[in-house]
C-alpha positions in Angstrom: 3.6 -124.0 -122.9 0.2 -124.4 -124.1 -1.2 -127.1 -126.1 -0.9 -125.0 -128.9 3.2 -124.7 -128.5 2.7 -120.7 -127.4 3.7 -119.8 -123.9 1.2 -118.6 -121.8 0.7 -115.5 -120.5 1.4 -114.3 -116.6 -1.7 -112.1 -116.7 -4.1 -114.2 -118.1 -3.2 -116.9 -115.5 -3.6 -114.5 -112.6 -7.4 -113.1 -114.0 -7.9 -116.9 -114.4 -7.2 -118.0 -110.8 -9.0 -115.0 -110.0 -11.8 -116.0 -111.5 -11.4 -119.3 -110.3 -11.6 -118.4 -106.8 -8.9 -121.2 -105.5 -6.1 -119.4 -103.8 -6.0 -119.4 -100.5 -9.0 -121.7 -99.9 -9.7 -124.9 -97.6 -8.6 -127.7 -98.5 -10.8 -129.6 -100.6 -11.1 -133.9 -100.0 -11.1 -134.2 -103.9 -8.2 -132.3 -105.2 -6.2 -134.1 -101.7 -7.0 -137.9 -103.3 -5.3 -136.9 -106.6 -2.3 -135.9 -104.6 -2.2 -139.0 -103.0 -3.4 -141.2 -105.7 -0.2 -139.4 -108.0 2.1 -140.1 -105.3 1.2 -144.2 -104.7 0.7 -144.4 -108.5 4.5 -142.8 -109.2 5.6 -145.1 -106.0 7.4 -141.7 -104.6 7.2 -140.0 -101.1 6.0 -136.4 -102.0 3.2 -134.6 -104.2 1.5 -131.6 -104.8 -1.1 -129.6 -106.9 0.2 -126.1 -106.8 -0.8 -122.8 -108.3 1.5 -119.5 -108.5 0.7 -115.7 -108.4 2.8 -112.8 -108.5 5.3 -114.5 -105.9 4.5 -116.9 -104.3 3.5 -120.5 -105.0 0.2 -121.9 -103.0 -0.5 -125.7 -102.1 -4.0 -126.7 -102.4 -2.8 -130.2 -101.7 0.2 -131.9 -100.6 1.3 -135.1 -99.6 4.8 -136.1 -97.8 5.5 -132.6 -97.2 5.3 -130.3 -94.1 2.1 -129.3 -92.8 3.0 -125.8 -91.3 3.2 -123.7 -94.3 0.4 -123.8 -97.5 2.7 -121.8 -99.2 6.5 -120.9 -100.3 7.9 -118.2 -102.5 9.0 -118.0 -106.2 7.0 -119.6 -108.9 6.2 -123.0 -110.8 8.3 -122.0 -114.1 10.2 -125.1 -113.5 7.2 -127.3 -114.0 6.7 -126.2 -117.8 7.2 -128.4 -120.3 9.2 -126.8 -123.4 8.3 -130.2 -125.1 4.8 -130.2 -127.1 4.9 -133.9 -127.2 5.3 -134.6 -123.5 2.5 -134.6 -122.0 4.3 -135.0 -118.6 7.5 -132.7 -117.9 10.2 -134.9 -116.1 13.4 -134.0 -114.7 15.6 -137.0 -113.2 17.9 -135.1 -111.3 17.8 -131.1 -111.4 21.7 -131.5 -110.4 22.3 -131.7 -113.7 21.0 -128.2 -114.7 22.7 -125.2 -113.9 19.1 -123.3 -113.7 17.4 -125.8 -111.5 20.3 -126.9 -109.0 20.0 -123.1 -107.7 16.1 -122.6 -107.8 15.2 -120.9 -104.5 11.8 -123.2 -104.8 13.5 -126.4 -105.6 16.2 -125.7 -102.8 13.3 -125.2 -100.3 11.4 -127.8 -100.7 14.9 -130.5 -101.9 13.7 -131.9 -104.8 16.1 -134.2 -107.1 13.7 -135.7 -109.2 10.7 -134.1 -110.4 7.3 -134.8 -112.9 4.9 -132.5 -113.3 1.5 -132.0 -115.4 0.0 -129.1 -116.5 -3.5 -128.1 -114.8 -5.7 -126.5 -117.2 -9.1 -124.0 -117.1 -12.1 -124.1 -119.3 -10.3 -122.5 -121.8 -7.2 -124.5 -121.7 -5.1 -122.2 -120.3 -2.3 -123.9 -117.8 -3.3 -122.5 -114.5 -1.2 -125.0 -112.3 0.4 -128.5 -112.0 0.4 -131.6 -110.7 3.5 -133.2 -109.2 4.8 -135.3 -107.5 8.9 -135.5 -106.3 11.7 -136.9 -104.5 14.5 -135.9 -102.9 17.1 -138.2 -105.1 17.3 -138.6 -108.3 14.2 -141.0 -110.1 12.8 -141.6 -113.0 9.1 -142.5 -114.5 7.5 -145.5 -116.5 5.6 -144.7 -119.6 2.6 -145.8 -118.0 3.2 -143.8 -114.6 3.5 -140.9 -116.9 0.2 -141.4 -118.4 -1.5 -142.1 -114.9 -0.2 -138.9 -114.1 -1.6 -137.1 -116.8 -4.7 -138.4 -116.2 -5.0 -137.4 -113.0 -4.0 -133.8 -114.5 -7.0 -134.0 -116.6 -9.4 -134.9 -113.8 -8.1 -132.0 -111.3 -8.3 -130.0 -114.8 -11.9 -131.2 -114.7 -12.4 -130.2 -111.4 -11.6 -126.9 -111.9 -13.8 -126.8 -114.8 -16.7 -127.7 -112.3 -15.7 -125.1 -109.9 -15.6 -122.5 -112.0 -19.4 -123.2 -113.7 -20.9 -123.8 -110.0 -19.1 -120.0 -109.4 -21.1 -119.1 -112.9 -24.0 -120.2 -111.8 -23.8 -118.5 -108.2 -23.3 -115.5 -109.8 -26.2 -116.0 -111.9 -28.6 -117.3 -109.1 -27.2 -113.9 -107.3 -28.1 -111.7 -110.1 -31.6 -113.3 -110.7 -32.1 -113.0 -106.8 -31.2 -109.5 -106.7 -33.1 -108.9 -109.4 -36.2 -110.5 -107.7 -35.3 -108.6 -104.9 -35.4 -105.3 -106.5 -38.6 -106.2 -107.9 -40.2 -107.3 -104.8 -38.3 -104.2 -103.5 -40.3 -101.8 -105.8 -43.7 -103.8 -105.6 -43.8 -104.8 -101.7 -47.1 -103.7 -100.2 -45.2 -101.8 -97.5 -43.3 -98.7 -97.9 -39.4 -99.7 -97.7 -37.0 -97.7 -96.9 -33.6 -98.3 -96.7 -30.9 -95.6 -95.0 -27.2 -95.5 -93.7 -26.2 -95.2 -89.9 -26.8 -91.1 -90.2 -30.7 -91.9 -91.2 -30.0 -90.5 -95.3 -32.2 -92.3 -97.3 -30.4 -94.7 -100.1 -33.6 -96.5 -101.2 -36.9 -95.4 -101.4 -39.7 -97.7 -103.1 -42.5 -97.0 -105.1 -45.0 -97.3 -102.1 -42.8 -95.1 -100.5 -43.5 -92.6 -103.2 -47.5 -93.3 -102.3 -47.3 -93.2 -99.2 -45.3 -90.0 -98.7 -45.9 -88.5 -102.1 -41.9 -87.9 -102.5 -40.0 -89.5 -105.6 -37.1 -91.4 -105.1 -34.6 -88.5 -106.5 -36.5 -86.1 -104.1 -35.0 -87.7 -101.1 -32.7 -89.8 -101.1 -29.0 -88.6 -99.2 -32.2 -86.9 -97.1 -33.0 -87.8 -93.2 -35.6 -89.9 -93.2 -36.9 -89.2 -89.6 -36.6 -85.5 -90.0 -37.7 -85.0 -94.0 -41.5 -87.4 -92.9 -41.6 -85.9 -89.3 -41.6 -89.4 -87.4 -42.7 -89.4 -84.1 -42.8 -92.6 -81.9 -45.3 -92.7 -79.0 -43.1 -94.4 -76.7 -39.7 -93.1 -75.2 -37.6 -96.2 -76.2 -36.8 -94.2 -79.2 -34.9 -91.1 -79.4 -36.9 -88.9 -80.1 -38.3 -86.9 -83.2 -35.3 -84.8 -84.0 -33.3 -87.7 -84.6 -34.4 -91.3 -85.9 -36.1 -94.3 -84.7 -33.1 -96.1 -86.2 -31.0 -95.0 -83.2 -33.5 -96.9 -80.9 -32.2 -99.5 -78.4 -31.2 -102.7 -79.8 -34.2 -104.7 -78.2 -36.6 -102.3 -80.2 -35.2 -103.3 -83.3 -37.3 -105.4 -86.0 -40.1 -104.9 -83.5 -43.5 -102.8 -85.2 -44.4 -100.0 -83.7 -47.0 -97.1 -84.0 -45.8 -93.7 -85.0 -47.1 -90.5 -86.6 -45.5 -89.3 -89.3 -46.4 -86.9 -91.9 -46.9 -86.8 -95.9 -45.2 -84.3 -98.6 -48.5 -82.3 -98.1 -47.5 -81.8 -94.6 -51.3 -84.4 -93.8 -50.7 -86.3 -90.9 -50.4 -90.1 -91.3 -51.1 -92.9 -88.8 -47.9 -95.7 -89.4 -46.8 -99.0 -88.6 -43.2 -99.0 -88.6 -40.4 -101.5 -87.9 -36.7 -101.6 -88.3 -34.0 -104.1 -89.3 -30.1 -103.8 -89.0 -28.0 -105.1 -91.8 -24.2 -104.9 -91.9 -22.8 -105.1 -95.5 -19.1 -104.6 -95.8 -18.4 -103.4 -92.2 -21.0 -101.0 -93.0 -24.0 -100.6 -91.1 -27.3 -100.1 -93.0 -31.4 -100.5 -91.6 -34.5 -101.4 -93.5 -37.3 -99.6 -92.5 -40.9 -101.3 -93.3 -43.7 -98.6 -93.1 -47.8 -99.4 -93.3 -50.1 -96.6 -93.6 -52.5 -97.6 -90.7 -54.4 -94.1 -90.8 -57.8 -95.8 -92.3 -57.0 -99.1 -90.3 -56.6 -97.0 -87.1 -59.8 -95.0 -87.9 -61.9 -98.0 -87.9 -60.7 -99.6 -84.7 -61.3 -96.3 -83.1 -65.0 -97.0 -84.7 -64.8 -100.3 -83.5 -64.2 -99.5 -80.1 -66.7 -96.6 -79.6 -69.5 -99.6 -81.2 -67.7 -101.8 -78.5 -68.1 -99.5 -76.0 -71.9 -98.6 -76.7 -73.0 -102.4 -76.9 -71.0 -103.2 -73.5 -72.8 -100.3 -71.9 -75.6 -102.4 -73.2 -74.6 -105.8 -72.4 -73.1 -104.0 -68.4 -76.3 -102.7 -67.9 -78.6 -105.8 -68.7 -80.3 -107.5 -66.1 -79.2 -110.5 -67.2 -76.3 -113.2 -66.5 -74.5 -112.8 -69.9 -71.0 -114.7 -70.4 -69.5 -115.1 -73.9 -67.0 -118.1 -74.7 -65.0 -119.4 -77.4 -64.9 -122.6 -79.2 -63.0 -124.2 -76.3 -65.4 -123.1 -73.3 -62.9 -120.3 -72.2 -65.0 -116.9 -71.1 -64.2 -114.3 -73.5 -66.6 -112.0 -71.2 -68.8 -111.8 -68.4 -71.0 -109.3 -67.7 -71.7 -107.4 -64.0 -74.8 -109.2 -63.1 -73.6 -112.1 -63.8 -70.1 -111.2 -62.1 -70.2 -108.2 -59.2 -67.0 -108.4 -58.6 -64.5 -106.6 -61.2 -61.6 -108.5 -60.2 -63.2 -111.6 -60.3 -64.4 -110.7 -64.2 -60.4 -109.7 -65.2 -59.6 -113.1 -63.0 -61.9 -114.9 -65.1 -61.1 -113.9 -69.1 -59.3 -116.7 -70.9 -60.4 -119.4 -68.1 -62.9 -121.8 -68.2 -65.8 -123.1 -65.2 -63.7 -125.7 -63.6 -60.4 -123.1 -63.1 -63.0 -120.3 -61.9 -64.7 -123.1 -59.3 -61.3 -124.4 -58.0 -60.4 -120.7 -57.6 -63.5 -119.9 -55.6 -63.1 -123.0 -53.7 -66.7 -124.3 -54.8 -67.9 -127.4 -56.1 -67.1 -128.7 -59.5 -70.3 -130.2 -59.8 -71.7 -127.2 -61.3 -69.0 -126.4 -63.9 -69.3 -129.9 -64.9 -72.9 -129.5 -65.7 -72.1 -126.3 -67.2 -69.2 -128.4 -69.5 -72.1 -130.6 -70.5 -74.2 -128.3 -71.6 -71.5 -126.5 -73.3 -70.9 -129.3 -75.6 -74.3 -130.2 -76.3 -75.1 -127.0 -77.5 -71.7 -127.6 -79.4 -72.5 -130.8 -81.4 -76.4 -130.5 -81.7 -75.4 -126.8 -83.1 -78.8 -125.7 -81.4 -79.8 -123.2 -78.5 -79.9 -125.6 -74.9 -81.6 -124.7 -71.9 -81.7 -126.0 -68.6 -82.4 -124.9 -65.1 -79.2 -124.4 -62.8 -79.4 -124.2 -59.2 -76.4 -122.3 -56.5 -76.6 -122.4 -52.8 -74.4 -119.4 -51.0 -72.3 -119.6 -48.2 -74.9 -118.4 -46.1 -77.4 -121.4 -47.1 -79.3 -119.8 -50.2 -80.1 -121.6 -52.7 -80.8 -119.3 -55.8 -82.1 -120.8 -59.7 -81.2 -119.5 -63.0 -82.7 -120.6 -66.2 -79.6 -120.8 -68.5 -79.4 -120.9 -72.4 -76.1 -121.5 -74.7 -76.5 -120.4 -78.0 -73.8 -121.3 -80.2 -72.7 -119.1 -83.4 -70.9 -120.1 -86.4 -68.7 -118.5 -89.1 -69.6 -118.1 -92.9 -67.4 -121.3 -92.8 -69.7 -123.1 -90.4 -66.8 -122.9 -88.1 -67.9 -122.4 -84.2 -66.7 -118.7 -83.3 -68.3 -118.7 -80.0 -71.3 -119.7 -77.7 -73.1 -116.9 -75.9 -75.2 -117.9 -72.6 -78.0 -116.2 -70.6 -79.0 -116.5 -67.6 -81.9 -115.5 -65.6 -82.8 -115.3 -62.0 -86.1 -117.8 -61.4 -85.5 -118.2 -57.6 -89.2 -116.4 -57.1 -90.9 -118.0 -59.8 -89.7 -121.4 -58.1 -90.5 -120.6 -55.2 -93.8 -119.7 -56.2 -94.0 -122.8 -58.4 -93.3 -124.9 -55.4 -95.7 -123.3 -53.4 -98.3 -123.9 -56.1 -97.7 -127.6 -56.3 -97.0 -127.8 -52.9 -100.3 -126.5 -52.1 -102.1 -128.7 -55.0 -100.7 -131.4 -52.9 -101.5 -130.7 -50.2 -105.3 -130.5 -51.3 -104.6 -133.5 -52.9 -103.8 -135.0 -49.7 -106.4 -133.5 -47.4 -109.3 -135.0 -49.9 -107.8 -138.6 -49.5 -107.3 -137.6 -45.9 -111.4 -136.8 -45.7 -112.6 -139.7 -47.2 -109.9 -141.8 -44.5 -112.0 -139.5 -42.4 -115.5 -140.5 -43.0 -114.6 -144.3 -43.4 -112.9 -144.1 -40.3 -115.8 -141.8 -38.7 -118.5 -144.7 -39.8 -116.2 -147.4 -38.7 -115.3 -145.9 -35.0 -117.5 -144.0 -33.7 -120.9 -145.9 -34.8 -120.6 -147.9 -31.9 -120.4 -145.8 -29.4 -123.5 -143.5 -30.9 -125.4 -146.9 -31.2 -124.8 -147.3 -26.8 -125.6 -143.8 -26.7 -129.0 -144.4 -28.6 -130.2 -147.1 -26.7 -129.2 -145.6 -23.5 -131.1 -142.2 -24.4 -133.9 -144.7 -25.3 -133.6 -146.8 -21.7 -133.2 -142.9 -20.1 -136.7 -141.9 -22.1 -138.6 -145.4 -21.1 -137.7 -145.8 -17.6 -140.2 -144.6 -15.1 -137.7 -145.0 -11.9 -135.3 -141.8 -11.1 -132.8 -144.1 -9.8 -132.5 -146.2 -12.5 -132.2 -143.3 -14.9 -129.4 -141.9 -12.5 -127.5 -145.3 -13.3 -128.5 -145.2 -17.0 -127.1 -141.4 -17.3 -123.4 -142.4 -15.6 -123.0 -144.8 -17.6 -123.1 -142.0 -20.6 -120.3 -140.5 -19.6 -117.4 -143.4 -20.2 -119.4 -144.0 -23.5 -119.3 -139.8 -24.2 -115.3 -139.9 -22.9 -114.0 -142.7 -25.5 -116.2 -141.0 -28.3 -114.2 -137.7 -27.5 -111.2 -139.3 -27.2 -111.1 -141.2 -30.7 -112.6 -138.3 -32.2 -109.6 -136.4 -30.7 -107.2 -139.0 -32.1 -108.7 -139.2 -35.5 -108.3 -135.3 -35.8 -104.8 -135.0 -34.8 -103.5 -137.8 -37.3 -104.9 -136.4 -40.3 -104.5 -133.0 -39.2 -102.6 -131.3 -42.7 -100.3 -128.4 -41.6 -101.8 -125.1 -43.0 -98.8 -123.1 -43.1 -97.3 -123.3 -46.1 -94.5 -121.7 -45.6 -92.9 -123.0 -42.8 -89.3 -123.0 -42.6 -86.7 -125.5 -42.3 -83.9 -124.4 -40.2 -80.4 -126.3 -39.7 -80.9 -129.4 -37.6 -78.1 -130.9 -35.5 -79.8 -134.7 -35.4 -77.7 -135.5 -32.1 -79.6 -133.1 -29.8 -82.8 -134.3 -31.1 -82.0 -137.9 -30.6 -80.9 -136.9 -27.2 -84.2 -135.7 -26.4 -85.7 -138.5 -28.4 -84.3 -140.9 -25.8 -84.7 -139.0 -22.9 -88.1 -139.2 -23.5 -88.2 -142.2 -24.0 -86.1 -143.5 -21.3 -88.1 -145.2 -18.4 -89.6 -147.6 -21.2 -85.5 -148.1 -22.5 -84.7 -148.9 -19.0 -87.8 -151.3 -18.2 -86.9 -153.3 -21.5 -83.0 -153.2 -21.3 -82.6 -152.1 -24.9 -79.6 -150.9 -26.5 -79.6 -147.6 -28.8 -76.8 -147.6 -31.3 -76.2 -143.7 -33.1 -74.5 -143.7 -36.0 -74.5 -140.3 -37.5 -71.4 -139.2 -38.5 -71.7 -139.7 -42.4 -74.5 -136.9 -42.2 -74.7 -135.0 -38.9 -76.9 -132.1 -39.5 -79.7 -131.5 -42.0 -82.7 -128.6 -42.6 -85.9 -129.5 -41.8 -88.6 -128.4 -40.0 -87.9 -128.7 -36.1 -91.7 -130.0 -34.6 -91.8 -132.3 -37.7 -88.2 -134.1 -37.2 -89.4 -134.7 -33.8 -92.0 -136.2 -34.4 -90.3 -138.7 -36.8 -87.9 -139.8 -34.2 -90.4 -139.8 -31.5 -92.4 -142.5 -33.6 -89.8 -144.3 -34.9 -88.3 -145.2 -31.8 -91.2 -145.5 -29.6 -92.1 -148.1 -32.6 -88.8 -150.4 -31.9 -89.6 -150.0 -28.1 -93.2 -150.9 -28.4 -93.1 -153.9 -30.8 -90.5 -155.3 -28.9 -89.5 -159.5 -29.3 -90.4 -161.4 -25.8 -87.3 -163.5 -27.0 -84.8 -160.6 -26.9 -84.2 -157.1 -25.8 -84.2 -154.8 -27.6 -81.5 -153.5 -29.9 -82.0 -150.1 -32.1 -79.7 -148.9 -34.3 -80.1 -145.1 -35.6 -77.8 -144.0 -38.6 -77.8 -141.5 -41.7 -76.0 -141.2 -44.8 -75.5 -138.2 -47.2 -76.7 -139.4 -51.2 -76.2 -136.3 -53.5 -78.4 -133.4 -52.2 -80.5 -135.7 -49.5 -79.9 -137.2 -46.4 -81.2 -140.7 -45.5 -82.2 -141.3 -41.9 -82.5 -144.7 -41.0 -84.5 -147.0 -37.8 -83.1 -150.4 -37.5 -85.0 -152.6 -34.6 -84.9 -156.8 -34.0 -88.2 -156.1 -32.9 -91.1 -158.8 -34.2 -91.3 -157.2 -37.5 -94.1 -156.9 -40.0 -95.3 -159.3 -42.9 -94.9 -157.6 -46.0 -96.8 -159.7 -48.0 -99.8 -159.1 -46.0 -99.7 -155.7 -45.4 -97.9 -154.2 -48.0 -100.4 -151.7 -49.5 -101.9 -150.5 -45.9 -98.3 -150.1 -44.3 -99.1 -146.4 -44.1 -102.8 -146.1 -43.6 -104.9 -144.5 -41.2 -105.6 -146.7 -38.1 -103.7 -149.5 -39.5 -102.2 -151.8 -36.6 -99.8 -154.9 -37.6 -99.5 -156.3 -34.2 -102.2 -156.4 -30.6 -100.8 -154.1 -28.4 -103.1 -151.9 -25.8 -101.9 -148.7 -27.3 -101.8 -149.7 -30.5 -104.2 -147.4 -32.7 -102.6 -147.1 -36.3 -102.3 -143.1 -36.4 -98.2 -142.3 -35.8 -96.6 -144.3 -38.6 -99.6 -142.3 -40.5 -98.9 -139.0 -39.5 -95.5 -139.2 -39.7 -95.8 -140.3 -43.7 -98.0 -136.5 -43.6 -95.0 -134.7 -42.3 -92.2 -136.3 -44.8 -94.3 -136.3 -47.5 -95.6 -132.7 -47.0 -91.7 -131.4 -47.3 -90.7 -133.3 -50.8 -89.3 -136.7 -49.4 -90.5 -140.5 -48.7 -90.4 -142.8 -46.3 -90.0 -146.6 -46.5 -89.6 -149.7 -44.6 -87.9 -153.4 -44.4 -89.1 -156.3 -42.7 -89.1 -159.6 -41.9 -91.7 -161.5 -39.3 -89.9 -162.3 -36.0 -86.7 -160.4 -37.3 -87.0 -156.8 -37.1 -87.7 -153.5 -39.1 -85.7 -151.0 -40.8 -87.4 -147.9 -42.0 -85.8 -145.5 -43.8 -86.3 -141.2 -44.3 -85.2 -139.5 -47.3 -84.6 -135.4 -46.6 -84.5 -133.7 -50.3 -82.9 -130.5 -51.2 -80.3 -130.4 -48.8 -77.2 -129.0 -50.8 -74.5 -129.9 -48.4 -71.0 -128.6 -49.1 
């Protein structure tokens, strides 16, 4: 009965739990606490919230009853409650009724003792029960009875819930298809949608642009066949059937087709496909651009592409183009011969392309530095960058970065030049070499003529006065004595002037070449020169040449700096000691630093340190002594870009030390 004291109707109870959506659902936590809360409140072993169709009644929670079955057949008509007034329908023992002792459902399940309350829908129609039951006979306090409606209500109220979130699923649904349809009929693509066969179901309005065909013109059509697609690959099948039957791993993927337009015009596409199954039926979405203008102007692009490459292949100029993180983006020939080595090098940066080429990193470090200077200072940078080959050639580039920026001031990329300077260097070089060198030779004269005035006035003053004694004396014999002694005075005046030319001789060729030295064979010879006076003095000659074993030099000039060097230790040897000589090198950067280490008697520093180097400058009185090698020697190093300099310390020894520039060892 409803609350109203009419009895409800079978059909609107089934369109209600229809609508409702609870048969045959999962069981929900909610509706299971009422079941047990009735049963614990009723203090009985058994409950249940049941609803009925046709025929069969359905569980959507239980308690105390068998788990295997959800459902049982026949109907809750034994629940109803004839009484308007009760709101709980009791029955202490359905042996006592003729109807109830023999329903099938009772039977089933034994009941004896059963109360039950109505369930109710938004509109207060009964649409199920709760009860709870007992298989003997039982009865209910008044205020177990109320509990028990109570808990009707609130499984009435959770009905009430469920059916306004189903309301408003259905509405979200409806709004969201409606949404759909509109982005449907405004998208920016064509979309198509078709059956399994390739008929057309939808067709949107840029559809209609795009093709020119209104929806009722084609749809139950073939798409493929009525807009002529043809796919330029063979993954698809072909253009008498449909890019929908493509293989699976095609699908939802864009690809470039031709199709063509109502006016039979040829059209440039962008297509891509997506499955959807609806209903066990399969269905594809077909999203179509028209690429025809897009493809016309990256054919454009490409021919200007072309054109300036031609340009920028053909330049004689190192040109490499990178992006904001120092990864080439493109190098042209002359800066990279090699085409495999240009492919190799797209998307890598300097210190990736020097570990692949086995070279130094030294150089893409610089070229990392500069990178990021031009970077943050926003500005073009230049600098000069110099290479030595395999083969021992050294060739110089003037580089410049320019960086370029977005309208957003973002940096897009940095372009960089470079151009071969190796003969203006060298010419350069030569220039200041020479400048120099003319430099030198005018200090060298005025050495020259002090040393000229100083030396040889004495022996033209004897040879005066003996021309004088020669011209006054009257006796032949005495002039025959007179005249032989001219000739030791003429010898020692040819000899110094001999001496003094050969130390300040300057080396005229400008151009001579350094050639690879290997230091121990020119030691070797060193010493065996040298040897009679290593032997008479019992010295010792330490080599210690393995840091830096070979260099490039001129061969006649690093001769002569080990010839003086160590004729030097032998010659100012301590009368307290032998000698003890020590010959080493080290490699610093690109230059080489030979050292001569003696315990010799040394030199005072204080004394004679601003004429350590001069002309005819002796520290120490020696018979051979005569102040041009340590001179000569300072010509040599100085004339091929390095330095020389010494230690000391009186009664100690002397260490002097050769710095070789421009060496570039690998």
């Amino acid at each position: 009965m409803t609350n109203n004291g009419q009895e409800r109707d079978g059909s609107r109870q089934l369109s209600a739990l229809r609508q409702l959506q609870i048969l045959d659902t999962q069981p929900e936590a909610e509706f299971d606490s009422l079941a047990l809360l009735a049963a614990r409140i009723c203090d009985l072993p058994a409950a249940f919230i049941g609803f009925s169709d046709e025929n069969r009644i359905w569980f959507k929670a239980r308690v105390g009853m068998a788990e295997s079955s959800r459902e049982i057949p026949g109907g809750l008509n034994f629940c109803r409650n004839v009484h308007l007034k009760d709101k709980v329908f009791v029955i202490e023992d359905t042996h006592q009724s003729t109807e109830l002792a023999t329903n099938p459902a009772l039977l089933q399940l034994n009941i004896r003792f059963l109360a039950s309350a109505e369930i109710e829908d938004e509109s207060g129609l009964v649409v199920g029960y709760l009860c709870v039951f007992d298989t003997k006979p039982g009865s209910l306090t008044p205020a177990q009875r109320e509990s028990l409606h109570m808990l009707a209500m609130q499984a009435s109220a959770l009905l009430k819930l469920r059916i306004q979130l189903i309301k408003n699923k259905e509405r979200e649904y409806r709004e969201a298809e409606k949404q759909m349809r509109t982005i449907f009929r405004n998208s920016i693509d064509a979309v198509v949608v078709t059956d399994s066969g390739d008929n057309i179901l939808l067709w949107n309005a840029k559809a209609e642009e795009i093709f020119g065909w209104k929806e009722s013109e084609v749809f139950g059509k073939r798409f493929g066949k009525l807009c002529n697609v043809k796919i330029s690959f063979d993954d698809f099948a072909g253009e008498s059937r449909t890019p929908l039957l493509a293989h699976k791993h095609d699908l939802g993927r864009a690809v470039e087709a031709t199709a063509a337009n109502k006016l039979g015009e040829s059209l440039e596409v962008a297509l891509s496909i997506s499955p959807a199954n609806i209903s066990d039926r399969a269905y594809y979405i077909i999203f179509i651009s028209d690429i025809t203008e897009r493809k016309f102007a990256a054919r454009e692009l490409d021919r200007q592409k072309e054109f300036y490459e031609n340009i920028l292949n053909n330049i004689p100029t190192d040109i490499a183009v990178f992006d904001a993180n120092h990864r080439y983006l493109f190098v042209n020939p002359t800066a990279i011969r090699n085409p495999e080595l240009r492919r190799y090098i797209i998307g890598k940066d300097d210190f990736e392309y020097s570990r692949y080429r086995n070279r130094d990193i030294a150089g893409a470090q610089l070229r990392r530095e500069k990178f990021i200077e031009a970077r943050e200072k926003a500005k073009e940078i230049r600098w000069e960058d110099t290479i030595e080959t395999p083969d021992g050639n050294a060739f110089t580039h003037l580089r410049r970065m320019f960086p370029v920026h977005d309208e957003q001031g973002n940096l897009s990329m940095v372009i960089g030049f470079g151009v071969d300077i190796t003969d203006r260097k060298e010419l350069e070089e030569k220039q200041s070499a020479l400048l120099k060198q003319l430099s030198v030779q005018n200090t060298q004269l005025i050495d020259f003529c002090n040393i000229v005035s100083h030396n040889l006035r004495a022996p033209l003053v004897n040879i005066s006065l003996l021309v004088d004694f020669i011209e006054t004396c009257g006796e032949p014999d005495e002039q025959r004595q007179l005249i032989a002694k001219l000739n030791p005075v003429l010898e020692n005046l040819n000899t110094t002037f001999n001496e003094l030319v050969e130390s300040i001789q300057i080396r005229q060729d400008v151009e001579i070449q350094s050639e690879k030295i290997v230091l121990e064979d020119y030691i070797l010879r060193t010493l065996e020169s040298l040897e009679q006076e290593i032997n008479k003095s019992t010295a010792i000659i330490e080599v210690d040449i393995e840091k830096a074993p070979e260099l490039r030099y001129p061969p006649k000039y690093i001769n002569s700096v080990l010839q003086n060097l160590v004729s030097n230790a032998l010659k100012y040897q301590s009368p307290d000691r032998s000698p003890h000589i020590r010959i080493s090198t080290k490699s610093v950067g690109n230059r080489i630093i030979l050292s001569v280490q003696d315990n010799g008697l040394g030199i005072d520093l204080k004394r004679h340190k601003d004429s350590l180097f001069k002309i005819g400058k002796v520290f120490h009185h020696h018979p051979n002594a005569k102040g041009f090698g340590l001179f000569m020697i300072k010509t040599h190093i100085e004339s091929m870009g390095g330095r020389i300099w010494l230690e000391s310390k009186p009664d100690e020894g002397t260490t002097f030390f050769v710095e070789f520039t421009n060496q570039h060892t690998r």
